[in-house]
Backbone bond lengths (Angstrom), bond angles and torsions (degrees), N, CA, C in turn:
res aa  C-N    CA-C-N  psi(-1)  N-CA   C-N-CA  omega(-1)  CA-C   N-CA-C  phi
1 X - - - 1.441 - - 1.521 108.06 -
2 X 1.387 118.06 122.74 1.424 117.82 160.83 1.302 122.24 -95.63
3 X 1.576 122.40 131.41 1.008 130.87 153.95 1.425 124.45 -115.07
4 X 1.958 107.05 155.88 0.990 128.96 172.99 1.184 122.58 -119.27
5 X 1.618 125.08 139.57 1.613 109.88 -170.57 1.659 82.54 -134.10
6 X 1.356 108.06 161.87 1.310 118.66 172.77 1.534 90.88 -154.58
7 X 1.632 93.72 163.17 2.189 106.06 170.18 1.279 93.57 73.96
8 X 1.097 143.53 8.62 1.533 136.21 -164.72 1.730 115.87 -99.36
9 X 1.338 154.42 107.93 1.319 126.93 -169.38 1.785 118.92 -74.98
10 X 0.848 107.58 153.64 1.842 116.69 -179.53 1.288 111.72 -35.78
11 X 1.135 129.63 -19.45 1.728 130.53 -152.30 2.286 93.40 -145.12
12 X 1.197 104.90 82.82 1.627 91.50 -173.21 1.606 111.86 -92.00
13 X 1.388 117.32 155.15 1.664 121.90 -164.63 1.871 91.00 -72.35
14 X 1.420 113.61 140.94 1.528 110.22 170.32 0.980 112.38 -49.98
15 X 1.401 124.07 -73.32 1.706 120.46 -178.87 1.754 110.29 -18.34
16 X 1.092 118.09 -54.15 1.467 131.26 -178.10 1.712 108.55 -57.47
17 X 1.072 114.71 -63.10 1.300 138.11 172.36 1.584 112.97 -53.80
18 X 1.258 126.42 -44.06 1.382 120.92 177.10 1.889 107.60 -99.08
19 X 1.170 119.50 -0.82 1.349 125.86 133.78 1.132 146.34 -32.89
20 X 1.493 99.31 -62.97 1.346 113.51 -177.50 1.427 92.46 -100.36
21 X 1.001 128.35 -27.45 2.072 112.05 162.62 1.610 101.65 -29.54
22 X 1.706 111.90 -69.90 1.254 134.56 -158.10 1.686 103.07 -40.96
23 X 0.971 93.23 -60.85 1.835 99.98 -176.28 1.599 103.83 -68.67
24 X 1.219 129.80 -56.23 1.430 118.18 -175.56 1.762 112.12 -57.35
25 X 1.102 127.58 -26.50 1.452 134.38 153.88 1.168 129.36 -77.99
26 X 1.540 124.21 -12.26 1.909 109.18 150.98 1.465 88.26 -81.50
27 X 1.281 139.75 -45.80 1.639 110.58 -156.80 1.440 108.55 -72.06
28 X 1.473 124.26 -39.34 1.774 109.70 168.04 1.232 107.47 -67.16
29 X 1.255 130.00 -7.37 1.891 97.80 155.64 1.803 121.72 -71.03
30 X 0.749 92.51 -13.80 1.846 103.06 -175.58 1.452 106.98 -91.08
31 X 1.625 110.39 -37.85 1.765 117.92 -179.87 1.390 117.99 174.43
32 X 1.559 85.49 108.30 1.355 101.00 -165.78 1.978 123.98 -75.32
33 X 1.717 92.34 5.91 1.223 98.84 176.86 1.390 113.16 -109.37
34 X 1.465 135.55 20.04 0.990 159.40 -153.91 1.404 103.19 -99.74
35 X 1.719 113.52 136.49 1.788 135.07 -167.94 1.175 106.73 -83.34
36 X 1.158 141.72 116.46 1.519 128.84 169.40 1.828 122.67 -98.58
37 X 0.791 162.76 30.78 1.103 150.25 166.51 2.017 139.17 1.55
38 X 0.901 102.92 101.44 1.685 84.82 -158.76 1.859 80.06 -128.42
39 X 1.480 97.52 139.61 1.523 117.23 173.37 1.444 108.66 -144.76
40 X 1.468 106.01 144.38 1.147 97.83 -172.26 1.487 109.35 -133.41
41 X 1.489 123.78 134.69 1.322 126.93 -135.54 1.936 82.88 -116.98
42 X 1.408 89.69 -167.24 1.712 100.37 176.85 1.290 94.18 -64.18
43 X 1.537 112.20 -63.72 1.728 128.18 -146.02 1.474 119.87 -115.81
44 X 1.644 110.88 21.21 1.529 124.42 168.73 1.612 90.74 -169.31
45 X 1.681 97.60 172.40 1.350 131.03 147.88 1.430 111.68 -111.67
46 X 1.799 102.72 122.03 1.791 108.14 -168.58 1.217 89.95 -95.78
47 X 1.447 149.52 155.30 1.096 176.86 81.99 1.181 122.52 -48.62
48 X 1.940 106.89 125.56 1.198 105.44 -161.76 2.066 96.83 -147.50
49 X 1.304 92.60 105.59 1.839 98.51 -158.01 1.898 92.29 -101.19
50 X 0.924 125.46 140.90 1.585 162.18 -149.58 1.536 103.71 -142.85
51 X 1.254 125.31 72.79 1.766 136.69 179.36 1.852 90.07 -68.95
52 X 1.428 91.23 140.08 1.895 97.38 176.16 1.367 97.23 -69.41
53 X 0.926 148.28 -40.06 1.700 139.82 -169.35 1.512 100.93 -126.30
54 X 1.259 108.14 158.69 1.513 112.35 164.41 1.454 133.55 -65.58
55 X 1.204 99.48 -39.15 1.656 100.10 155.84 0.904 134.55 -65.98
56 X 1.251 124.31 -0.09 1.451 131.21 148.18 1.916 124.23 -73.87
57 X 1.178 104.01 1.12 1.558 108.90 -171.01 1.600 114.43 -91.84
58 X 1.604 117.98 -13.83 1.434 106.04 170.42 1.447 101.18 -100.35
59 X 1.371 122.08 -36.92 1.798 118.75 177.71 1.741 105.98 -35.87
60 X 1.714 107.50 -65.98 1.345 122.50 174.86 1.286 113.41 -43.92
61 X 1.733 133.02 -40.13 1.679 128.91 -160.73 1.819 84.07 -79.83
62 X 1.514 115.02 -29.80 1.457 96.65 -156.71 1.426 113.34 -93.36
63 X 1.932 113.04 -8.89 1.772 102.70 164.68 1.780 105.80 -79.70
64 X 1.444 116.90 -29.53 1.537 97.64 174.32 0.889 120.18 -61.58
65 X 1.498 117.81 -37.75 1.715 122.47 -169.23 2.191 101.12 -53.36
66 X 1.358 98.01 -48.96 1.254 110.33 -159.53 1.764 100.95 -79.04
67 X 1.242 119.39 -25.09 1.324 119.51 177.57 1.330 108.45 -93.52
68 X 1.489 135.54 5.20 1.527 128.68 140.84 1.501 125.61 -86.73
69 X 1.400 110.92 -31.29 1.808 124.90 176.77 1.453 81.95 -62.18
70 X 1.178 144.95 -78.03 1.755 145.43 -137.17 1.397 75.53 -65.76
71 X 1.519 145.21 -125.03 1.027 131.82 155.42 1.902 133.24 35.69
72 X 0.803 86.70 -25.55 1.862 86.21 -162.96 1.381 131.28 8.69
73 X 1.488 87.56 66.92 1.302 141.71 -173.10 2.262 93.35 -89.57
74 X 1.750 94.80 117.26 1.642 89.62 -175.03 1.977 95.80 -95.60
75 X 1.154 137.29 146.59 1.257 147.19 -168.35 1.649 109.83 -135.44
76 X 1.214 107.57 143.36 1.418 124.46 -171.78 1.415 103.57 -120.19
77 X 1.369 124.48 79.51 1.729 111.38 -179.11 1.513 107.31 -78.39
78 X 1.183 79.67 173.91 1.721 100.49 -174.11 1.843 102.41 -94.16
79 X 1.268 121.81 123.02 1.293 124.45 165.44 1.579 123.75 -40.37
80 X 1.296 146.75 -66.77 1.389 137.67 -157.98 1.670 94.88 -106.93
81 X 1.085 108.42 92.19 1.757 135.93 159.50 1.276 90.80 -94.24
82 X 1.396 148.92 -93.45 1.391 118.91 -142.31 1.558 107.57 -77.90
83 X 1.255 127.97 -17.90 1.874 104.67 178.98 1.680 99.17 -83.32
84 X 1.287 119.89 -6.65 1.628 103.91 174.20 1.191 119.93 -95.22
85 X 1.539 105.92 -33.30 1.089 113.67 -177.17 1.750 131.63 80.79
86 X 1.700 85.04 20.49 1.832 106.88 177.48 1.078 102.37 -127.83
87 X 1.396 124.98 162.79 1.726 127.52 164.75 1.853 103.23 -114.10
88 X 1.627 92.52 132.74 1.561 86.28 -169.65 1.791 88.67 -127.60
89 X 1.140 124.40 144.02 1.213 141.82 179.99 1.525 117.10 -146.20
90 X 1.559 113.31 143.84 1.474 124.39 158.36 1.642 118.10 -108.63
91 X 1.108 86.26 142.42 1.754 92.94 -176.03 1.615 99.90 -125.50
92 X 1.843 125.37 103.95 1.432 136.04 -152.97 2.234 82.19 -91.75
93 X 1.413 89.25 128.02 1.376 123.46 163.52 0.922 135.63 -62.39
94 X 1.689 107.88 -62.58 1.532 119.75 170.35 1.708 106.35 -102.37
């Protein structure tokens, strides 16, 4: 799995850090060859996941889906997942 983080400072709070563990480990259970993208804005963290095959794109929508409900965690997806073939989401901070 590759990831990318941007907006992030050099030194990150654990809570933050074992967070984003959490999510990058339900999505390599689904596909471990899977793109991650993580940016982090004033007023979210955008997330933007790249499944190696397409059949990997509803397994993947359904551990995030399920690893924000457990969580109650509120999510902002991104509309065109199947003609892109990425899942893009915001998760609001403040």
């Amino acid at each position: 799995m590759e990831i990318e983080r941007s907006g992030f400072p050099e030194i990150l709070n654990d809570n933050d850090e074992v967070f984003l563990q959490m999510i990058f480990g339900s999505i390599e259970s689904v596909d471990e060859l899977s793109h991650i993208k993580v940016c982090r804005t004033p007023h979210s963290l955008h997330i933007r996941i790249a499944p190696s095959n397409p059949e990997y794109l509803e397994p993947v929508l359904y551990e995030i889906l399920n690893f924000s409900n457990m969580f109650g965690i509120r999510l902002e997806l991104g509309k065109s997942m199947k003609t892109s073939g990425a899942i893009t989401f915001d998760i609001p901070t403040s």
